[in-house]
C-alpha positions as CSV (number, residue, x, y, z in Angstrom):
1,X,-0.4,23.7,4.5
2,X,0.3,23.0,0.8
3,X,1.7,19.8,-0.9
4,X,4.1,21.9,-1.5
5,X,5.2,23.1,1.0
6,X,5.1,20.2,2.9
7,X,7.6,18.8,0.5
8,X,10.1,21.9,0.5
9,X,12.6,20.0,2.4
10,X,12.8,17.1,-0.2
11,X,14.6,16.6,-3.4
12,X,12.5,17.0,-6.4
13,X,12.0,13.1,-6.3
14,X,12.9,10.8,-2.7
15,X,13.4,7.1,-2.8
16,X,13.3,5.2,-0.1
17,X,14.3,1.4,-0.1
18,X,12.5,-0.6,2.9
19,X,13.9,-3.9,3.6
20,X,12.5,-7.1,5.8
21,X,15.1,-6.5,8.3
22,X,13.8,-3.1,9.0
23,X,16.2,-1.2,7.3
24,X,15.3,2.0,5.4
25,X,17.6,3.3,2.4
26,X,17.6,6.7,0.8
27,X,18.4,7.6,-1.9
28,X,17.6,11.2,-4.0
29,X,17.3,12.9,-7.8
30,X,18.0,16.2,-7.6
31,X,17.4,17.5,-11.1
32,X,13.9,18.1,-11.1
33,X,13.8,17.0,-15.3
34,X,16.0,14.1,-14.7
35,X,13.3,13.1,-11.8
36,X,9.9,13.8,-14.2
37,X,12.0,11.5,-16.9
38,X,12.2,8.7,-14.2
39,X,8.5,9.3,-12.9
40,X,7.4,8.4,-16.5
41,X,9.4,5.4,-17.3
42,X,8.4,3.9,-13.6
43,X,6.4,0.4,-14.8
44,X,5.0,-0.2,-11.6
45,X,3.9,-3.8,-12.7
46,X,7.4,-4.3,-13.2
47,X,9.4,-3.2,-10.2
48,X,9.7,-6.4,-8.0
49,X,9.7,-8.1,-11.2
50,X,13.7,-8.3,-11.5
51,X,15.3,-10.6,-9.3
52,X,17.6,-7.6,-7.8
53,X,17.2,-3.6,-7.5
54,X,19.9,-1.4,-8.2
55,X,20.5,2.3,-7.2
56,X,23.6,4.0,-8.7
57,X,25.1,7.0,-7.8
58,X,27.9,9.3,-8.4
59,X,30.5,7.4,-5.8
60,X,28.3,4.1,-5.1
61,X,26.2,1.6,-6.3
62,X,24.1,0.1,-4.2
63,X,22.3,-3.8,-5.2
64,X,19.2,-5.1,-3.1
65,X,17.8,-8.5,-3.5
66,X,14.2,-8.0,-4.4
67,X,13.0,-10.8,-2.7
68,X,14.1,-9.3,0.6
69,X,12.9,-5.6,-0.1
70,X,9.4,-5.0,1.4
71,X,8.4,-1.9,-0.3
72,X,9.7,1.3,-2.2
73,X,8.2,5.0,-2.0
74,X,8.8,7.5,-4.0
75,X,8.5,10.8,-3.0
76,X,7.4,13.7,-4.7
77,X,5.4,17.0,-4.3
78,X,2.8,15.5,-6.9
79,X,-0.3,13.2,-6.1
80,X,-0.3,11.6,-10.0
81,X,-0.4,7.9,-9.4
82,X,-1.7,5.2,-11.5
83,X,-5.0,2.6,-11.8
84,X,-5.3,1.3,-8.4
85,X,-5.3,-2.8,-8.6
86,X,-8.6,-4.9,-8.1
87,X,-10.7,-2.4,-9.2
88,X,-10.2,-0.1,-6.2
89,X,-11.0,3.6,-6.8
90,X,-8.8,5.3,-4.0
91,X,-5.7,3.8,-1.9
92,X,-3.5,5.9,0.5
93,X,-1.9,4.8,3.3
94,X,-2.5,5.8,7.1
95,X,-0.1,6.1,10.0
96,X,-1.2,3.2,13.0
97,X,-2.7,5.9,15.1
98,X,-5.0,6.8,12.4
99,X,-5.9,3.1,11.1
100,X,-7.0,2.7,14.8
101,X,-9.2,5.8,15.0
102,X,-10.7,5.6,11.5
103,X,-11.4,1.5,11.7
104,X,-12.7,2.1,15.4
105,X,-10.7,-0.6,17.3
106,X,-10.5,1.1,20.7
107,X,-14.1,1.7,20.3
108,X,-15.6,-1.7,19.3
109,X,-19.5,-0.6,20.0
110,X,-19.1,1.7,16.7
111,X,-17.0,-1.1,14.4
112,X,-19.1,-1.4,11.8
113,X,-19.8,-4.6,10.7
114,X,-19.0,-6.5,7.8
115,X,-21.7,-8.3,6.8
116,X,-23.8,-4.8,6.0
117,X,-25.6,-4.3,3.6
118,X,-24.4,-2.2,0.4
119,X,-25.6,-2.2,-2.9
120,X,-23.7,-3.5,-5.7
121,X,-21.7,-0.5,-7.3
122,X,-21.9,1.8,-4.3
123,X,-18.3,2.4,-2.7
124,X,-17.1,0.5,0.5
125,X,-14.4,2.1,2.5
126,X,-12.5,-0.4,4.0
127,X,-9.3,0.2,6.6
128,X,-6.6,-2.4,5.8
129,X,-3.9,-3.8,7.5
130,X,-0.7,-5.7,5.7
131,X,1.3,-8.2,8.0
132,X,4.6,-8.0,5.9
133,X,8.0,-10.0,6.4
134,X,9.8,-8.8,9.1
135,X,7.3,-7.8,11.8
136,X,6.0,-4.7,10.3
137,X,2.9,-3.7,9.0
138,X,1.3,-1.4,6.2
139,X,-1.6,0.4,7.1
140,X,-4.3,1.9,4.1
141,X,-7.8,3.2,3.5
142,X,-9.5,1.4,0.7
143,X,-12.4,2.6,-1.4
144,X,-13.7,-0.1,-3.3
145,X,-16.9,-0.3,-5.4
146,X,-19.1,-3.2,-3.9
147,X,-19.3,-6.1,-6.6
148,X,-21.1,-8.7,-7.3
149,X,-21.1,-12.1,-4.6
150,X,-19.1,-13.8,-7.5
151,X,-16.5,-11.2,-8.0
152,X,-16.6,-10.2,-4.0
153,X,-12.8,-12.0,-3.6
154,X,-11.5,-10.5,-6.3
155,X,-8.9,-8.1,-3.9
156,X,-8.2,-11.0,-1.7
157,X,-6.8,-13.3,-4.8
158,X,-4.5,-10.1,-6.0
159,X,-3.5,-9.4,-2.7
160,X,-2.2,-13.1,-2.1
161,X,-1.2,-13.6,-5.7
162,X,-0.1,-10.5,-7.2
163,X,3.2,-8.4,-7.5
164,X,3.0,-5.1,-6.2
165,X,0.1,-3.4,-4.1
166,X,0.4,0.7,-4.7
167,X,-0.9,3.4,-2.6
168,X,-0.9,7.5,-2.5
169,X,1.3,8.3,0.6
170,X,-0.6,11.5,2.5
171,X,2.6,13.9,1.5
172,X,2.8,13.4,-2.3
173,X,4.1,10.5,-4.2
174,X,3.4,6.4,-4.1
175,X,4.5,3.7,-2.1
176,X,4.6,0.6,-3.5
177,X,4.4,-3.1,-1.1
178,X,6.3,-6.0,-2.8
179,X,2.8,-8.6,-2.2
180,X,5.9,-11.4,-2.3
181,X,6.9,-10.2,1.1
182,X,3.1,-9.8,2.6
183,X,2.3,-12.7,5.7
184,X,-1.1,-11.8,5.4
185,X,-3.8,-9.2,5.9
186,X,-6.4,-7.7,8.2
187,X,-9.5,-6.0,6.3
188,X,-12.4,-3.8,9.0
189,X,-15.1,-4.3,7.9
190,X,-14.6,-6.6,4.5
191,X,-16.9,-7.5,2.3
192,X,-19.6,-9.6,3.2
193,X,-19.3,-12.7,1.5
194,X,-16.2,-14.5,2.7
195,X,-14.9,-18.1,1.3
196,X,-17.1,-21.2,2.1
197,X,-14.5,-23.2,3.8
198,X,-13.3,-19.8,5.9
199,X,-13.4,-19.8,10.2
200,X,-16.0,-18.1,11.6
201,X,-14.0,-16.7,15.2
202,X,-13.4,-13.0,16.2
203,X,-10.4,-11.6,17.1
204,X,-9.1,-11.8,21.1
205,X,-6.0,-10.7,22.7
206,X,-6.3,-14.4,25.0
């Protein structure tokens, strides 16, 4: 099955506001020029930026706090998306069921482990998992060119100090995560090198 056709049942361009509360908003462009116009003026450094978000329609108008929304995909039959952040090469996000299979967790004899060894510039793929506001969580595969010990924590600082994390979603388009919303995160394997002062533990359901 094409992108396309796998997108025939959407407008042109689909956004969908996601809230902490759980909520999902929808909202669509149906003139296919109007919605290329809007794809190329999207600043995705910029979108959380604003302290609200307004959509605007024909007979409504609806105003989000941006501090409360916890991420915003838009939709579209094309896979065009911009630099990933923290020098990742590929991002795209994952349904649960396949962050489990792909990062192994029912099967933790095959896991592999973090502290492997990869040469510097060779890529990592990395299954991540985003404990956002609200309960919910952001799954994504990562592929990430192994760096240098120095700059190994480079993706952990964005992640806990930048804006907006951006991904390809599987059926065109880009979701982006508002990082002000995100609890934490969950990396299989990681990188090797982890902070001097961090807890050496693994994970139990006790």
């Amino acid at each position: 099955m094409t992108v396309t056709e796998r997108n025939s049942k959407y407008p042109p361009l689909l956004i969908r506001v996601h809230l902490t509360d759980g909520s999902l908003h929808s909202y669509a462009k149906i003139n296919e020029a109007e919605a290329n116009l809007f794809w190329e003026k999207l600043e995705p450094s910029r979108l959380f930026a604003q302290a609200r978000l307004v959509v605007a329609g024909a007979f409504s108008k609806s105003v989000f706090n941006s501090c409360h929304v916890a991420r915003v995909d838009f939709i579209r039959a094309s896979h065009d998306c911009w630099s990933f952040p923290a020098g990742a090469s590929d991002v795209v996000e994952l349904t649960e069921h396949e962050f489990r299979k792909n990062a192994r967790l029912d099967e933790p004899q095959r896991m592999a482990k973090r502290e492997q060894p990869t040469p510097v510039g060779d890529l990592l793929v990395s299954f991540l998992q985003l404990h956002m506001a609200g309960g919910r969580s952001v799954f994504a595969m990562v592929e990430v060119p192994v760096k240098l010990p120095i700059e190994s924590q480079s993706f952990m600082q964005f992640l806990l100090f930048g804006a907006s994390f951006h991904m390809r979603l599987p059926a065109g388009g880009v979701g982006f995560v508002n990082l002000g919303n995100l609890l934490g995160y969950t990396v299989y394997p990681g990188v090797a090198q982890v902070p001097a002062d961090a807890w050496i533990a693994e994970p139990t359901r006790y």
